[in-house]
C-alpha positions as CSV (number, residue, x, y, z in Angstrom):
1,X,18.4,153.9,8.3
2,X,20.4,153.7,4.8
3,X,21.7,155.4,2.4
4,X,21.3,154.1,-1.0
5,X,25.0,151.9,-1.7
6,X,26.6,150.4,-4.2
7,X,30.4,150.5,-2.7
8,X,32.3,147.6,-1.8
9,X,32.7,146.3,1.3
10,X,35.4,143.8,2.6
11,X,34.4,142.3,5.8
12,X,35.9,139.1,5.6
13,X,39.4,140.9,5.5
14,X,39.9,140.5,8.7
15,X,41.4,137.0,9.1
16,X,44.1,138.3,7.0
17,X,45.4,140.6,9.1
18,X,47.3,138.2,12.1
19,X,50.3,140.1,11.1
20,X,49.2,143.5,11.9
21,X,51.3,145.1,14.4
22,X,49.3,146.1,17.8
23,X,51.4,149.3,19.0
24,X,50.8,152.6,18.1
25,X,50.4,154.3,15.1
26,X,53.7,155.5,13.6
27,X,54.9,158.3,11.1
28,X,56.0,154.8,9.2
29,X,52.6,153.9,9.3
30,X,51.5,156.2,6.2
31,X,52.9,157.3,3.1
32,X,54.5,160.9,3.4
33,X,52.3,164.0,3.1
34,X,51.4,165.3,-0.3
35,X,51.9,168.4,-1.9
36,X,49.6,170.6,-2.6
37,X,46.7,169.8,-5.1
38,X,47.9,166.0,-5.4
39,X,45.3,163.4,-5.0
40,X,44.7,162.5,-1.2
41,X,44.0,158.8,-0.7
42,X,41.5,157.9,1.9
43,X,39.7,154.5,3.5
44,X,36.4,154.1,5.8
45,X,36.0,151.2,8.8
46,X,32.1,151.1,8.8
47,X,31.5,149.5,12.3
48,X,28.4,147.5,13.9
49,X,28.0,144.0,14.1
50,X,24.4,144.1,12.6
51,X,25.9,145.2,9.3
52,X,27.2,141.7,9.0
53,X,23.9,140.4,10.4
54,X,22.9,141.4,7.6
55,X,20.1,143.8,9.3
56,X,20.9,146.9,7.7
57,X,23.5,147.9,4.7
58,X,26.0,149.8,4.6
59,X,25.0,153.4,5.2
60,X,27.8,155.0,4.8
61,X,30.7,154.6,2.4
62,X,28.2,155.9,-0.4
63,X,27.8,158.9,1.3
64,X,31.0,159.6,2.2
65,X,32.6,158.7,-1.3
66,X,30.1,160.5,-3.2
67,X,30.7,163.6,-0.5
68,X,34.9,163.3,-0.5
69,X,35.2,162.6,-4.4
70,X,34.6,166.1,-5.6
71,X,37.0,167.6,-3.0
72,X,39.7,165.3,-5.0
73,X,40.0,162.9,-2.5
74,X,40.2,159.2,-3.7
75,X,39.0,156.0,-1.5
76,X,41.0,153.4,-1.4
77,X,38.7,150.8,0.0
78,X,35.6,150.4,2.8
79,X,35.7,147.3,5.5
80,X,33.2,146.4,7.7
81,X,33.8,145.2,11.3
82,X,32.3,144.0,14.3
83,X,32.1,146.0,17.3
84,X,35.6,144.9,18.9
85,X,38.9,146.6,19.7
86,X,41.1,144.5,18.4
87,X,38.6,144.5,15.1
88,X,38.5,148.0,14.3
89,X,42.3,148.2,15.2
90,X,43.6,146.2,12.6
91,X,41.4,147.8,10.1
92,X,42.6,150.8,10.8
93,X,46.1,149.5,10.9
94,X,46.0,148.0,7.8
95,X,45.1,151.2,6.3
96,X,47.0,153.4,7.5
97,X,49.9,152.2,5.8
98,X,48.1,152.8,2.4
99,X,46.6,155.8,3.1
100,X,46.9,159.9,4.5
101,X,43.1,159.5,5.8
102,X,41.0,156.6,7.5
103,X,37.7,157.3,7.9
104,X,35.8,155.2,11.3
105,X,31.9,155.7,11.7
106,X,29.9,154.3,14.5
107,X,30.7,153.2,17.9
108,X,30.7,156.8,19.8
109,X,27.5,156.5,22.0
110,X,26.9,155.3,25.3
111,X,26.3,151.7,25.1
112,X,28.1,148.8,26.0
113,X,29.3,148.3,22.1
114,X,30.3,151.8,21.5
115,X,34.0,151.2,21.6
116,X,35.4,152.9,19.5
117,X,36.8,155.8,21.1
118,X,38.8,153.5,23.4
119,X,40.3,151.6,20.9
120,X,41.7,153.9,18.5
121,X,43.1,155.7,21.5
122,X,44.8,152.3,21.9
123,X,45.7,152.2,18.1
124,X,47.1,156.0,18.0
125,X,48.7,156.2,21.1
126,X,46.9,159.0,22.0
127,X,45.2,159.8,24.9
128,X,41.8,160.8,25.7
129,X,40.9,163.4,28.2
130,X,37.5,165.3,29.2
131,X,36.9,168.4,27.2
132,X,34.7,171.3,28.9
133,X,33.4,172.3,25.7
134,X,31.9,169.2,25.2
135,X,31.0,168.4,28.5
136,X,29.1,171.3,29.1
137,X,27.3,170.9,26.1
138,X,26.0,167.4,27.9
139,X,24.9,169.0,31.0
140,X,23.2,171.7,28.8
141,X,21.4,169.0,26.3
142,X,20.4,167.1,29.5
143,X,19.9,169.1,31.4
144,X,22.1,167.9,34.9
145,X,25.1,169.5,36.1
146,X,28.6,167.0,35.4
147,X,28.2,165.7,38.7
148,X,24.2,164.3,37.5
149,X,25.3,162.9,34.3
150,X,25.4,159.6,34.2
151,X,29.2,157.7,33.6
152,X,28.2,156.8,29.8
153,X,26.9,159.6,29.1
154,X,29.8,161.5,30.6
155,X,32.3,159.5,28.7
156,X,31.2,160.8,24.7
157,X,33.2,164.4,26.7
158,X,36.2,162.3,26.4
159,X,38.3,163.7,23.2
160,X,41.8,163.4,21.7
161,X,44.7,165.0,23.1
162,X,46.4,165.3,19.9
163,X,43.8,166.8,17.6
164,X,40.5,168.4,18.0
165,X,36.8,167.3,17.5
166,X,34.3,167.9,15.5
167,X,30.5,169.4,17.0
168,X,27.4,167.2,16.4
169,X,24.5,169.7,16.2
170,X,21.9,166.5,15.7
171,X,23.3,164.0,18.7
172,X,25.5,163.6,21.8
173,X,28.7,162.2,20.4
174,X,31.1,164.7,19.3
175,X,33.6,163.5,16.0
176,X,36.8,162.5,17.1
177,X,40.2,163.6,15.2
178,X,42.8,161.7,16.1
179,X,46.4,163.4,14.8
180,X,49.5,161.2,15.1
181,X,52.6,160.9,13.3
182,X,51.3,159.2,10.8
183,X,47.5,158.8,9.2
184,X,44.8,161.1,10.6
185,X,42.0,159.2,11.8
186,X,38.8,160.5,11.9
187,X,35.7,158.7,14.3
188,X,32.4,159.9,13.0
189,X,29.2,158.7,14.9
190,X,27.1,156.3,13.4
191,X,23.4,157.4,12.8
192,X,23.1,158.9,9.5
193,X,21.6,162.1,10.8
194,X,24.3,162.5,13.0
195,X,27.0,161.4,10.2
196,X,26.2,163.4,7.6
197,X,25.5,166.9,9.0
198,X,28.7,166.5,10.2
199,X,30.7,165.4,7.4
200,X,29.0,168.5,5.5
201,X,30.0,171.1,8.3
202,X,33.0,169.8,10.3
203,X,34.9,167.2,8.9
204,X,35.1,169.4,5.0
205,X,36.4,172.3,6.4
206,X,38.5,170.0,8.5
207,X,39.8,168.5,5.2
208,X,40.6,171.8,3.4
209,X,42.4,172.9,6.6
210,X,44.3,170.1,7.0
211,X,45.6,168.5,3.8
212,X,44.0,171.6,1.4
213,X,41.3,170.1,-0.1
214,X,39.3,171.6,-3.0
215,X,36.1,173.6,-2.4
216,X,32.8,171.1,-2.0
217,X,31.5,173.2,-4.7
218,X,27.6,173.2,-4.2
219,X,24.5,171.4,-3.0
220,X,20.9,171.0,-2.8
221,X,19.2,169.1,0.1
222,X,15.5,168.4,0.4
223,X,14.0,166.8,3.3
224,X,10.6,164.7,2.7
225,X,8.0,162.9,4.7
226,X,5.3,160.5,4.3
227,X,6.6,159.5,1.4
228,X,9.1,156.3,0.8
229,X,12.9,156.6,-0.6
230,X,11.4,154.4,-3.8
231,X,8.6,156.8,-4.1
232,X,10.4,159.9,-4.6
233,X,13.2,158.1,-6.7
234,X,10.5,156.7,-8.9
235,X,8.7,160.6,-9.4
236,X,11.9,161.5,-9.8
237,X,12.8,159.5,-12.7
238,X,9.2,159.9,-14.5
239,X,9.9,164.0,-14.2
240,X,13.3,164.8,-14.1
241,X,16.4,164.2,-16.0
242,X,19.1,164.9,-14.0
243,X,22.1,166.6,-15.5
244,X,25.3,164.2,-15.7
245,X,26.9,166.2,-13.4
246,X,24.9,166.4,-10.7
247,X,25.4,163.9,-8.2
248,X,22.6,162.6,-6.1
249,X,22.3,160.6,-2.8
250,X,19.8,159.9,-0.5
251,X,19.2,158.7,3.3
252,X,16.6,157.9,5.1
253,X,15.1,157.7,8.5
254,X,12.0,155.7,9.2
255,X,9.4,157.6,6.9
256,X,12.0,160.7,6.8
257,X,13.5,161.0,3.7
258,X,16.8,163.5,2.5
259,X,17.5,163.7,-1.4
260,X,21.0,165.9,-1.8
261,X,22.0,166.7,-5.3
262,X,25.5,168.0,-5.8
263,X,27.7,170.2,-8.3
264,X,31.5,169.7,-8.4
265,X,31.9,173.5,-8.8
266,X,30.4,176.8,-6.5
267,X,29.6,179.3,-9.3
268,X,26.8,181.8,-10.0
269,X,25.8,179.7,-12.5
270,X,25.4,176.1,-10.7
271,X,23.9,177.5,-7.8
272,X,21.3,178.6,-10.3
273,X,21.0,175.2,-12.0
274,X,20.0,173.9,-8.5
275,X,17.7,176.3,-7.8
276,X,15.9,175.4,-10.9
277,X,16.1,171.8,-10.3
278,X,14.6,172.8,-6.9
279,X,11.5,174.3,-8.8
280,X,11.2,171.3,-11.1
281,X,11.2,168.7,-7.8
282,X,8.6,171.1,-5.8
283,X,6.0,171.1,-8.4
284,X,5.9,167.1,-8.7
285,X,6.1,166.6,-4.8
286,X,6.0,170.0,-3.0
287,X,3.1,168.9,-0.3
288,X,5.6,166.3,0.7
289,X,8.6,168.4,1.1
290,X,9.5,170.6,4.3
291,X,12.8,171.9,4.9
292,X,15.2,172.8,2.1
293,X,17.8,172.9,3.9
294,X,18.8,171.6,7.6
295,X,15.7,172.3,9.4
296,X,14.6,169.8,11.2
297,X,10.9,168.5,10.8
298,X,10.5,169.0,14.4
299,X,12.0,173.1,13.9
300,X,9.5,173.1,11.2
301,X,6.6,172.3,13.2
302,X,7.5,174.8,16.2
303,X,8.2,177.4,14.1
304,X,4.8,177.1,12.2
305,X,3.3,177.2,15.3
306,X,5.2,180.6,16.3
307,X,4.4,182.0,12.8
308,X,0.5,181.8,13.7
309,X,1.7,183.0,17.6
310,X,0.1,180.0,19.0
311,X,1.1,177.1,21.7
312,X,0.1,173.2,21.6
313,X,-0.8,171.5,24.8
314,X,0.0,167.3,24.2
315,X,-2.3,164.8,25.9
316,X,-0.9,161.4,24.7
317,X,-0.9,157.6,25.7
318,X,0.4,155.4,22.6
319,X,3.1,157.7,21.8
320,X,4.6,157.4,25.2
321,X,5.4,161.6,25.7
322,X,7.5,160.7,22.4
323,X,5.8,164.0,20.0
324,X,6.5,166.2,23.2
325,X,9.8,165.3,23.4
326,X,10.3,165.5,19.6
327,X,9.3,169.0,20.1
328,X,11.1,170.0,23.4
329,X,14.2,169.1,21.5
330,X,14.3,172.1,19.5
331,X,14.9,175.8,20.7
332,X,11.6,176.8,18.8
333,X,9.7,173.9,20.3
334,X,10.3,174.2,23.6
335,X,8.6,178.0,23.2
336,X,5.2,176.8,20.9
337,X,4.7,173.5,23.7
338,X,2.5,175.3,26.4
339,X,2.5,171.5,28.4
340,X,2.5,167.7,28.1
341,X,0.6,165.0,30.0
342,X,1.4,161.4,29.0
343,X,0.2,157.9,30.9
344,X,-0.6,154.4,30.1
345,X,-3.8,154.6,29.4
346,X,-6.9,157.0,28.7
347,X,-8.5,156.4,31.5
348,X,-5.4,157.4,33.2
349,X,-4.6,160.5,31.5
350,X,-8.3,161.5,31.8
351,X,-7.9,161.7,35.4
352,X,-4.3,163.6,34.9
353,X,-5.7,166.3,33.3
354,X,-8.5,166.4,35.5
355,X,-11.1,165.0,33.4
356,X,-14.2,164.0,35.9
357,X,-15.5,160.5,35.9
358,X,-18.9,161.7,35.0
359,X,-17.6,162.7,32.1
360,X,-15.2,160.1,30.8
361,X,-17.0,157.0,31.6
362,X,-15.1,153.7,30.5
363,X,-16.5,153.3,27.4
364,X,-16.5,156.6,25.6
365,X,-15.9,155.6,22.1
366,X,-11.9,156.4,21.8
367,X,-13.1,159.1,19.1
368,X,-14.8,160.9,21.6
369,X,-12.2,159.8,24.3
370,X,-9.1,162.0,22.3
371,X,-11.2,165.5,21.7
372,X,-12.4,165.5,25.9
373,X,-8.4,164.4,26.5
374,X,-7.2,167.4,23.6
375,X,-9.8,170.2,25.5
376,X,-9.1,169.1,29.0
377,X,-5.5,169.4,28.6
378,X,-6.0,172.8,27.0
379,X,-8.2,174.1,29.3
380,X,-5.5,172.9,32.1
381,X,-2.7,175.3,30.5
382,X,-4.5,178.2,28.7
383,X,-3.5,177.1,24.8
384,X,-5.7,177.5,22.1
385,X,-4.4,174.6,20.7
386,X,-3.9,170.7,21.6
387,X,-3.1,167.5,20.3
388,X,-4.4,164.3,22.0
389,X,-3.3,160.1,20.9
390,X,-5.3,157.7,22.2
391,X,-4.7,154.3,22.7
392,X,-3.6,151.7,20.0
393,X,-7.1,149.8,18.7
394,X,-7.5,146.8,16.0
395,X,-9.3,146.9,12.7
396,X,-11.2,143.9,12.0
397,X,-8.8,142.7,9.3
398,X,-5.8,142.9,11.9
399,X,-4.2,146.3,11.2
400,X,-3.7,148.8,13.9
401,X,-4.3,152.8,14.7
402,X,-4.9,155.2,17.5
403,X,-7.0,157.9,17.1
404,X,-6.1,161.6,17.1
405,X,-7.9,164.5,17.9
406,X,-6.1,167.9,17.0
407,X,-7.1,171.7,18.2
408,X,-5.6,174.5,16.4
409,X,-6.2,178.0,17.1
410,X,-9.5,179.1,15.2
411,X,-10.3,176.2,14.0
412,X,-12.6,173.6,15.0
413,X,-11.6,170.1,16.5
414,X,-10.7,167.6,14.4
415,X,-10.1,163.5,14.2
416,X,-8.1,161.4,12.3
417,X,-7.2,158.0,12.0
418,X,-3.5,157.5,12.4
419,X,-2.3,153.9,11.2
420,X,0.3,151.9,13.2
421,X,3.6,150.1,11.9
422,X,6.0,147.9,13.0
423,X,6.4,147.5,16.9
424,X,9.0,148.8,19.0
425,X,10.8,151.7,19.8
426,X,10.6,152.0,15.8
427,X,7.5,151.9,15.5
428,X,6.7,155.1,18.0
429,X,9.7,156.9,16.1
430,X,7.2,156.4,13.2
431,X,4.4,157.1,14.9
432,X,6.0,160.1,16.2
433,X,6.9,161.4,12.5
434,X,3.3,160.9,11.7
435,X,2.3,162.9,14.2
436,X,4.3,165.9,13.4
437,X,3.6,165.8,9.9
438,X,0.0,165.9,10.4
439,X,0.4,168.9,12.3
440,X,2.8,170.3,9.8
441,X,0.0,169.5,6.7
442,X,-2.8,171.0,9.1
443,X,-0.5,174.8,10.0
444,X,0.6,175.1,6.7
């Protein structure tokens, strides 16, 4: 997950910083507050040891800098840290003497290395305590009253005394704000997904609130699948010459893609240059676009399925239950899924959905194995429509696929050939996005 970066990062600052001071955060701390309309200086702590692995780039102080700059905010600087305390304190530390604003993403989940809550309670002096709101969001999203929820997952409820917090619509960890004497600190969570929803609808009306920010002006945001970040940037280029005002960024999510173009000003006339710019994109890759604004591609799917009034039963082994719980996930989903089955195995799931031996012997050819799995599972829950992955099989030359067989309402059965890539708990994320998209290509 990236977006495409070419800010600077300074993670070898660290060994500089001996001399930090290790109390709380004072109003000494950070220059006094500005007046009105005068440029507010900001910095961002990226966190996650695997950034300076080396296993992924920076994601994030592109986003945010291209995002912040039109409200007339001005970054400072962007350091990367490990996953420790003491780390992400003196980073914040020594930026909050230089700046009104520091900017922390990552470290909010519920894992061992999500540790950044604690510390800049540590760092701020300020302390954490459960917030209902929050928490009963938890219990809702998992569906367990507080008493169920597991300690980690429990803990992402715990929020700044002094400040408020800002909602996550697209994960579990709510945005911290921390407000003490001196800098604000801000704790965003770290999947892009997550991050940037968030920035976009909490933390800029935050901003204008807070130290009077300018307007965001406007924005266009189209959401892709099956096609690469590289691939769109290159059609892009070929067909379109974007305007030296707009600004553009881009984030991506296995084979989910988000392009976001950007005016500096809100006026009839801008939001009409993006809507044209949104005609000019569609005709060169339309089939590949599905949301135009927020909409997730599992949303899409569901409500595709509701648009046509029909429900999809799931029969899958290689995906693991993963598409049905893609599609649970959202509020329209959760309506179109008429039922699930999932196992290890075909033979397995044959005899879940109630398959008889007579008529799955052991080797069915896996082509004929996922259309008996789709119209058993059908037949088991009334739906006119099912989905059914088999198991993973090898191609000759080495590369790997399942087989599909999908049901729609008044349509025939069908197979495809789905190819498999990577391994992993990445690799069925993929898998999963295939999935959806071939449902999304096939309700259209």
């Amino acid at each position: 997950m990236a977006v495409r970066s070419t800010a600077f990062c300074w993670s070898g600052l660290l060994s500089l910083l001996c001399v930090l001071r290790v109390g709380p955060l004072s109003a000494a701390d950070a220059p006094p507050a500005a007046p009105a309309g005068e440029r507010i200086d900001y910095a961002i702590v990226v966190t996650g040891e695997e950034l300076l692995w080396g296993a992924y780039p920076d994601a994030h102080t592109c986003y945010l800098t291209r995002t912040l700059r039109p409200l007339g905010l001005h970054c400072i600087g962007s350091m990367t840290v490990d996953d420790r305390r003491a780390d992400i304190q003196q980073a914040v530390r020594f930026f909050a003497e230089k700046a009104k604003l520091v900017i922390v993403t990552g470290g909010l989940g519920p894992t061992t290395n999500d540790v950044t809550r604690e510390a800049l309670a540590e760092c701020t002096g300020i302390e954490l305590r459960e917030h209902p709101d929050v928490l009963g969001e938890l219990e809702r999203r998992f569906r367990a009253g507080r008493d169920e929820l597991r300690a980690n997952i429990r803990r992402q409820a715990r929020l700044p005394t002094r400040g408020t917090y800002l909602k996550n619509a697209n994960g579990t960890a709510a945005g911290l704000v921390f407000e003490p004497d001196g800098a604000v600190v801000v704790a965003l969570p770290g999947p892009p997904r997550e991050l940037q929803p968030m920035v976009r609808d909490e933390l800029v009306p935050y901003l204008s609130r807070r130290f009077g920010t300018r307007s965001p002006g406007c924005s266009l945001t189209l959401r892709f699948v099956g096609l690469g970040q590289s691939q769109i940037e290159q059609t892009l280029k070929q067909h379109i010459t974007l305007p030296p005002d707009v600004i553009e960024f881009s984030s991506f999510e296995g084979t989910r893609v988000d392009f976001t173009f950007l005016l500096p000003n809100d006026t009839e006339q801008d939001r009409a240059r993006l809507e044209k710019l949104k005609h000019e994109i569609f005709t060169h890759l339309g089939e590949n676009i599905y949301a135009d604004d927020q909409t997730t591609l599992e949303e899409h799917v569901a409500k595709l399925l509701s648009n046509r009034s029909a429900t999809l039963t799931l029969a899958e082994v290689h995906s693991g239950g993963s598409l049905a719980a893609a599609l649970s996930g959202s509020p329209s989903g959760r309506r179109v899924l008429a039922g699930s089955f999932s196992a290890p195995s075909t033979q397995q799931l044959a005899r879940l959905v109630r398959l008889p031996e007579e008529k799955f012997p052991k080797h069915t050819p896996s082509t004929q194995q996922v259309e008996l799995l789709a119209a058993a599972a059908a037949n088991l829950t009334g739906s006119a429509g099912a989905m059914a992955v088999g198991e993973a099989q090898q191609e000759p030359g080495g590369s790997r696929y399942v087989d599909v067989a999908l049901k729609l309402p008044a349509s025939r059965m069908e197979h495809q050939r789905v190819g498999l890539r990577g391994s992993g708990e990445q690799a069925r994320l993929t898998l999963t996005t295939q999935l959806l998209d071939l449902l999304r290509r096939r309700l259209k």
